[in-house]
C-alpha positions in Angstrom: 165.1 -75.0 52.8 164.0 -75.4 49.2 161.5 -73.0 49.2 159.5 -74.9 46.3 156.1 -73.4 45.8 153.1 -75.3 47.2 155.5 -77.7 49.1 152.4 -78.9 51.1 150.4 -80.1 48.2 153.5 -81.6 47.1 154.0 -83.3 50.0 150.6 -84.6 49.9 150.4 -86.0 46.4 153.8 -87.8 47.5 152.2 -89.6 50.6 149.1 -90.6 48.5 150.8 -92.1 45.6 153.5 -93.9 48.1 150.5 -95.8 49.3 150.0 -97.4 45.9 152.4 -100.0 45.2 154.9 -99.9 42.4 154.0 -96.2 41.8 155.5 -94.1 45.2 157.2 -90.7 45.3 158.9 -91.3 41.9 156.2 -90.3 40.1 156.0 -87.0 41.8 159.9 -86.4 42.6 161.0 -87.4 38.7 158.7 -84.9 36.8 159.6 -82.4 39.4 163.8 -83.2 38.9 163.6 -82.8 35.0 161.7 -79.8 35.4 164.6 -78.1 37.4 167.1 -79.3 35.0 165.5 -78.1 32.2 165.3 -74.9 33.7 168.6 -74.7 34.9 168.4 -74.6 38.5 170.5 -77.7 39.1 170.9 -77.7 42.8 167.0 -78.2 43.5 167.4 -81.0 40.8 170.3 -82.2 42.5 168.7 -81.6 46.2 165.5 -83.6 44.9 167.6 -86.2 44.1 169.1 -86.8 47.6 165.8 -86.5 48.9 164.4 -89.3 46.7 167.3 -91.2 46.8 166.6 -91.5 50.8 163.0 -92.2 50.6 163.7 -95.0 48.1 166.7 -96.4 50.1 164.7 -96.2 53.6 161.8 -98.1 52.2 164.1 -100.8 50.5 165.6 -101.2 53.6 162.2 -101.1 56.1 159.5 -102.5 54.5 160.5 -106.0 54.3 161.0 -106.3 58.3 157.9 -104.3 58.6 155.9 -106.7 56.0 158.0 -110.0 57.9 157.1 -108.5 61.3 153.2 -108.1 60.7 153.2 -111.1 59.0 155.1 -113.5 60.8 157.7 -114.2 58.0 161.8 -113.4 58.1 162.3 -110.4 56.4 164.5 -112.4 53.6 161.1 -114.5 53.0 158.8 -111.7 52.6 161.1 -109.3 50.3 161.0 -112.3 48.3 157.8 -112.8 48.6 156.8 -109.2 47.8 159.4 -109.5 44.5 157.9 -112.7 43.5 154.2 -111.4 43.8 155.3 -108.3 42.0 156.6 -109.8 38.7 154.5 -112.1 38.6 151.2 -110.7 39.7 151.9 -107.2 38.8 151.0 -104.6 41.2 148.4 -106.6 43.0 150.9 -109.4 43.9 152.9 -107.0 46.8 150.3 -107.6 48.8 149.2 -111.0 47.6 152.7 -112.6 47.2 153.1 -112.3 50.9 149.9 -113.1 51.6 150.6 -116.3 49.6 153.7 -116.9 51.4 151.6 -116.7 54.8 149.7 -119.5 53.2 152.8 -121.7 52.4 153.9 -121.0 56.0 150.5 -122.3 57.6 150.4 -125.1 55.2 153.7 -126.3 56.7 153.7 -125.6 59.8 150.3 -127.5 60.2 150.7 -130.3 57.7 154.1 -131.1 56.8 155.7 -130.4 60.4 154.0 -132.9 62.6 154.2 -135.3 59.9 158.0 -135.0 59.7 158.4 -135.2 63.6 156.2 -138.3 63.6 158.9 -139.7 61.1 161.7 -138.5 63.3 
């Protein structure tokens, strides 16, 4: 245990800004890691490190089959979409990018597809 005071609210601030995209637990866990440095107690630093380093690898490695799975798309298509809609939408575009993308799917699924069978 870390035994870091007010853990809880902690905890709390983390969930609430890893609702907002591009924002997450970074902006609670980094603050909190210089902080230890500076004051010299390196193993919380280096402990909220780990910790970090896990809740950004787990969410790099979840999200796009949970975005793909809700919205129908491989996972490859929607972290693509979600990294297209980010740079060029900004924040707003990891939920439109996909959204988009769901768009693109429908549009060829019930256009272009019957079309090309009819061809075929």
């Amino acid at each position: 245990a870390l035994r870091i005071r007010y853990a809880w609210l902690l905890g709390l601030l983390v969930a609430l800004f890893d609702f907002l995209p591009m924002i997450g637990p970074s902006t609670i866990f980094v603050p909190m890691i210089f902080y230890y440095l500076f004051m010299g107690n390196i193993a919380y630093a280096v402990w909220l490190t780990v910790i970090l380093g896990v809740i950004l690898v787990s969410r790099q490695l979840a999200e796009p089959r949970i975005v793909g799975a809700q919205l129908g798309l491989h996972p490859l298509t929607s972290l693509t979409a979600v990294y297209l809609g980010i740079r060029l939408l900004g924040a707003s575009g990891f939920i439109l990018g996909p959204l988009i993308m769901v768009v693109l799917k429908a549009i060829m699924v019930v256009i272009f597809l019957p079309a090309w069978k009819k061809e075929g």
